[in-house]
N, C-alpha and C positions, 0 to 999 in steps of 0.2 A: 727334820729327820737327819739322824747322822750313816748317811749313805757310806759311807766307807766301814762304818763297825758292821752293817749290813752285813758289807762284802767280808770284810775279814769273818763274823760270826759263821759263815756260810763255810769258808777254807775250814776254818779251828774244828765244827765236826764233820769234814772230810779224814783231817790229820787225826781227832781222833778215834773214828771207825777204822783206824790203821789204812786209810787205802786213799790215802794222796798217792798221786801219778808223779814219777818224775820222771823225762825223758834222757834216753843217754843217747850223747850227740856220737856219732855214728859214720861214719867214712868209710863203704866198702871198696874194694880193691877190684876194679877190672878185671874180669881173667880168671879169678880166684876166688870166686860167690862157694861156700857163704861165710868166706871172712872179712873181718874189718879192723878198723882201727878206732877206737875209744878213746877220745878227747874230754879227762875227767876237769873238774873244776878250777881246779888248781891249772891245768894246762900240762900235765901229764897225758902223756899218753901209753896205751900197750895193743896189744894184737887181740882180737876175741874170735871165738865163733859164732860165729849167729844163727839160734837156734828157734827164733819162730818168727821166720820173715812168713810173709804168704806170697810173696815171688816165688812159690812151689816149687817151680823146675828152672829158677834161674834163669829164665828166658831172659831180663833185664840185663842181664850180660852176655847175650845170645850176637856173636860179630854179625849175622846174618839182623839182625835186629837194630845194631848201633849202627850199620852202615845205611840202612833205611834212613834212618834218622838224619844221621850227617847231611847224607842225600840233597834229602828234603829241605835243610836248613839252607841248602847251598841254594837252591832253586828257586825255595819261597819265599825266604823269610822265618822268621822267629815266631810272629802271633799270626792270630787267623782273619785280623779285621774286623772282629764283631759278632754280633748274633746272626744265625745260619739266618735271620730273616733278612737282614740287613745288607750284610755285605762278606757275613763269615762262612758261607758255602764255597768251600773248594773242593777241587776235585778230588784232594786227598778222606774226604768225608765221606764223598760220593763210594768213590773204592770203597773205604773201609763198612760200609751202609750195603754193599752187595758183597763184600767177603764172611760177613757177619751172617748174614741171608741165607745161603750158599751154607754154612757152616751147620745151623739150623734146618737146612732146608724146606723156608717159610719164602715167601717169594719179596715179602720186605724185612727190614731193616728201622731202627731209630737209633742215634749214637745221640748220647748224652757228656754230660764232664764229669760225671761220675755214676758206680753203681747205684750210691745211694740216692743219687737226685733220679736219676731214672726210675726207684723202685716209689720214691714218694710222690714222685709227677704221675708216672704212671697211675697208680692204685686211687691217687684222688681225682684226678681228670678222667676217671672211668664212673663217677657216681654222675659227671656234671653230662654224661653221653647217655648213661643208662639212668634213667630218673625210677629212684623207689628202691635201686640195686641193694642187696644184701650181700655183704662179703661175709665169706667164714673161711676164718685164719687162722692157721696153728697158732698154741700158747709161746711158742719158743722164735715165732717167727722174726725175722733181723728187725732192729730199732726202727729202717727207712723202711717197712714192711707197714709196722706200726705208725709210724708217726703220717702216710700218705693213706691208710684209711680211717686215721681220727682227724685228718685236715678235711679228707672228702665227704665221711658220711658217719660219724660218733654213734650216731642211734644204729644206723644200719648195718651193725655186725652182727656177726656171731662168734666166737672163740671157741677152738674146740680141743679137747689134750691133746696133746703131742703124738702123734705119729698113731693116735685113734679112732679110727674108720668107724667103729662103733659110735662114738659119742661122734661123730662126724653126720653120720646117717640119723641119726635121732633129731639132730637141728636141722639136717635140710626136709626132710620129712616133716617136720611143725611148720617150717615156713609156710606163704599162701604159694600154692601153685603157680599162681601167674607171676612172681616178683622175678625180675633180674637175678641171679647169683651168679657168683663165683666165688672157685676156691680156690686160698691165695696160701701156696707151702712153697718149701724152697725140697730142694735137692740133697745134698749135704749141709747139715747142722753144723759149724763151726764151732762150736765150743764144746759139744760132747761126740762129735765124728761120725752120730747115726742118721743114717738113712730111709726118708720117704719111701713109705710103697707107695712107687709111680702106677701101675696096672688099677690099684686096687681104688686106688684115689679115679682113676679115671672111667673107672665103670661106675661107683657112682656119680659123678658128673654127669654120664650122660642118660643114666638111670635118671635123675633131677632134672635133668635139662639146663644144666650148670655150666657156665665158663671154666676156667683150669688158666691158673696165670702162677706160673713156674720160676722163683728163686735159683739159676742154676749158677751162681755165685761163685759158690768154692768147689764148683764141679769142672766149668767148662778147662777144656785143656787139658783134666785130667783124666775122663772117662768115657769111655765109645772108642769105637776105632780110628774116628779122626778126630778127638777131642770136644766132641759137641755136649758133652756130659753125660747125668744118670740117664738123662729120656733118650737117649741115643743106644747109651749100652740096654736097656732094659725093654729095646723096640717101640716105645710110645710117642717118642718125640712129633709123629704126625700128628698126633690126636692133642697135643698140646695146646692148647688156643694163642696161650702170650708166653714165648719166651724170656727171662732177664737173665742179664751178665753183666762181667763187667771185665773190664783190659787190664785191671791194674792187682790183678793175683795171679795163676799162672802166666798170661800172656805179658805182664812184666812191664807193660806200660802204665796205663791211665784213662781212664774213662768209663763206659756204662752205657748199654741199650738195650734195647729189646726186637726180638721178631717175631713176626706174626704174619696174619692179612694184610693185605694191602691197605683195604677199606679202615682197618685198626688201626695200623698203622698212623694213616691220612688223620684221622679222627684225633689221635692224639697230639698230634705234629700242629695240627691246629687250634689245639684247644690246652695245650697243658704249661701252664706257664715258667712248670720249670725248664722248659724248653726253649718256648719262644724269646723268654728275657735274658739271658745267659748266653757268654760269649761261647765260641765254640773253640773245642780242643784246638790247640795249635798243632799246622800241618806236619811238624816233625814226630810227633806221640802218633795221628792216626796213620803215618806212613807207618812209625814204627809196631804199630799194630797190627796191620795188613802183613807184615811182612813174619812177626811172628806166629797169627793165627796161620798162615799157609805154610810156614815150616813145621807147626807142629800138626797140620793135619797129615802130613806124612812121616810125620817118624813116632810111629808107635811103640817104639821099642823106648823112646822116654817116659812114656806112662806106665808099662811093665816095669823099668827100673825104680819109679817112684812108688808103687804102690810095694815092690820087694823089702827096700830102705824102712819104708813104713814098717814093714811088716816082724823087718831086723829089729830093727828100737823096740818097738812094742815087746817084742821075743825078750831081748838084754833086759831091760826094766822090770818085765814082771818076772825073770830069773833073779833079780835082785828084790825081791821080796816088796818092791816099791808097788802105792796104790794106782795102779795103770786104769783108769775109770775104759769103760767097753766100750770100744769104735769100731765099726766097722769097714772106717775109712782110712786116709792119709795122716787123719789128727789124732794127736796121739795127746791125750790130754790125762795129768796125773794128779790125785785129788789132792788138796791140803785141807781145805774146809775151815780156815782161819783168815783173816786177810794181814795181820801182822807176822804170821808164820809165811806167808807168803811172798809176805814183802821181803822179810830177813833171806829165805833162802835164795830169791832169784838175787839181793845185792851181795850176797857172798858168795854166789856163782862166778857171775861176774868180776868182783874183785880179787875172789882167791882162785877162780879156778878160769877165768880168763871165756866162761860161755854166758851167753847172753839169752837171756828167756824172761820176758818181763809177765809179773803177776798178772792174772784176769781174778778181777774183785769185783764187786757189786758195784754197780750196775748191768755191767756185760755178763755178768751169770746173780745167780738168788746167792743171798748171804747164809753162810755155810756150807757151800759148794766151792771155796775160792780154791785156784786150781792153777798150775802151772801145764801152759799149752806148747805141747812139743810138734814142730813142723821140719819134719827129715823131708831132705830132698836129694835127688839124684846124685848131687855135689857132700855127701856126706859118709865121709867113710868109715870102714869097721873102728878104726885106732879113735876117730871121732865121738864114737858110739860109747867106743869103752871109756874113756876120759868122761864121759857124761855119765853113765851108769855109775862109777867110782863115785864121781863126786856128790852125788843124791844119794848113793849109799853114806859115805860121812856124813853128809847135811841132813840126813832125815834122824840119824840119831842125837849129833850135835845139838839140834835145836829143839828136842825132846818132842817130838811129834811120835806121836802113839798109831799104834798100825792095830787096826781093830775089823777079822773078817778079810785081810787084804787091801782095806782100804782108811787111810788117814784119820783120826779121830781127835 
């Protein structure tokens, strides 16, 4: 077999469904989130804005945040030693394992190396606890959502439409009475900005007699009074069974867990191998964690500024006649519906107009939804907004993108 035409065969229709990735190396500036410097190929360089970090609120530039960090380098070390069974439990783990706890108000804690291994450990190390379990998962839910209950249980789903209560109640109602369930949604949708009914989801759950295990991903940090997400602002967060998060979108670090029970907790911690085999975060990231979850449970006046900015952009863009797809959240996502129209506008953002906003194509959304995803944060100002509105006004005609209803055609 000629293994290499393989691989090549495989790139050539990426390139041409128009939606090869290419990454722009990227150098932000201390101090000064969310700009950076653009190191193009040639080894030029120039200044951009960067328009859809999910460092939300800049926290990763947060001095209260890098001095954790230093800190901690100073004290511990660089790496953590190993897996938390081995020798990689420190104390900076410990903390971050009861500030996470505490934030949720669950009485444990599981930190992971990332959101995503926490949501696939998670969700498949829960078939190997509850034997027979039936997950029913929104259509929309994140990849590691997906790919941790086709590793755990293929047969034992159920899928149901997106933000559906109806067609949600239809399948747990056909299930057998006595089988395990749970229902596995997130909080905020990241790529189109709408919002879980949290109440309604949890009355049937407990109508069912159903577990509830909560994506609150692109929530935590930036919703409730101290940041604990939607289930906080929306009062349900007790009735939640399995909390997940992750460190490394508003809190600006790195990593991933979940709260819950105790008993859940234990059960996982013992059983789920993305866990037990994986080194553990190094003590500088979870110091730096600990330190930005506790500053942002007290300054709520960062999440009022963020969700205003949101609300600014959203306002500018669809005054500019642009297709502003409906959020109800921070994401402010604008439809193209092509993935080569997509591709061209965000690299002539970037190179003529000095902002940075990379296509979302297919696979991270259905093909003909391709879409440029705008993430305003606190650090983004009006002069900012209008330089971006300007420039999607020229480039949506330049590139002859049809506006059909208000939305890209």
């Amino acid at each position: 077999m000629d293994y290499k035409a393989a691989f090549r065969n495989a790139l050539d229709k990426v390139h041409a469904e128009g939606r090869y990735r290419v990454f722009a190396d990227l150098k932000r500036h201390r101090g000064a989130f969310p700009r950076a410097t653009w190191t193009q190929a040639d080894g030029s360089q120039s200044e951009v804005v960067v328009w859809c970090s999910n460092d939300y609120l800049g926290q990763g530039q947060n001095p209260v945040v890098l001095d954790a960090m230093h800190q901690a380098i100073e004290e511990a070390g660089a790496g953590s030693g190993g897996t938390r069974n081995i020798s990689g439990t420190t104390h900076y783990h410990v903390e971050l394992e009861r500030e996470l706890a505490d934030l949720h108000g669950k009485p444990s804690a599981l930190l992971f190396t990332s959101g995503y291994v926490s949501n696939e450990a998670s969700l498949s190390t829960l078939y190997k606890i509850l034997p027979g379990l039936i997950i029913f998962s929104d259509e929309l839910n994140h990849n590691s959502m997906i790919s941790g209950i086709r590793a755990g249980g293929r047969e034992q789903r159920r899928v149901f439409r997106h933000n559906d209560l109806e067609h949600l109640e239809s399948l747990l109602a056909a299930a057998p009475a006595d089988a395990p369930k749970l229902i596995a949604f997130e909080s905020v949708y990241s790529m189109d900005g709408d919002i879980a009914d949290m109440k309604g989801t949890v009355a049937l759950a407990k109508k069912y007699g159903a577990m509830t295990y909560l994506d609150e991903v692109h929530a935590v940090g930036m919703y409730g009074p101290r940041g604990a997400g939607v289930a906080e602002r929306d009062g349900v967060m007790d009735q939640i069974d399995i909390i997940e998060g992750t460190l490394g979108k508003a809190f600006g670090v790195m990593g991933g867990y979940i709260a819950a029970d105790p008993l859940i907790i234990d059960a996982i911690r013992s059983y789920a191998d993305g866990f037990i085999f994986t080194t553990s975060l190094p003590p500088a990231l979870a110091a730096g964690a600990v330190a930005s979850i506790r500053w942002l449970k007290a300054h709520n006046e960062v999440r009022i500024a963020h969700q205003e900015r949101a609300a600014a952009l959203k306002a500018r863009l669809i005054r500019a006649g642009l297709p502003v797809m409906p959020s109800v959240s921070h994401i402010v996502p604008v439809l193209v519906g092509d993935p080569v129209h997509c591709k061209m506008i965000s690299d002539i953002l970037l190179s003529d107009y000095g902002v940075y906003v990379q296509p979302i194509n297919y696979p991270t959304v259905p093909r003909g939804t391709e879409r440029l995803r705008f993430t305003p944060s606190p650090a983004h100002t009006d002069a900012m907004m209008d330089d971006l509105a300007d420039a999607l006004e020229t480039l949506w005609a330049h590139c002859n993108i049809k506006r059909v209803g208000g939305y890209a055609a």
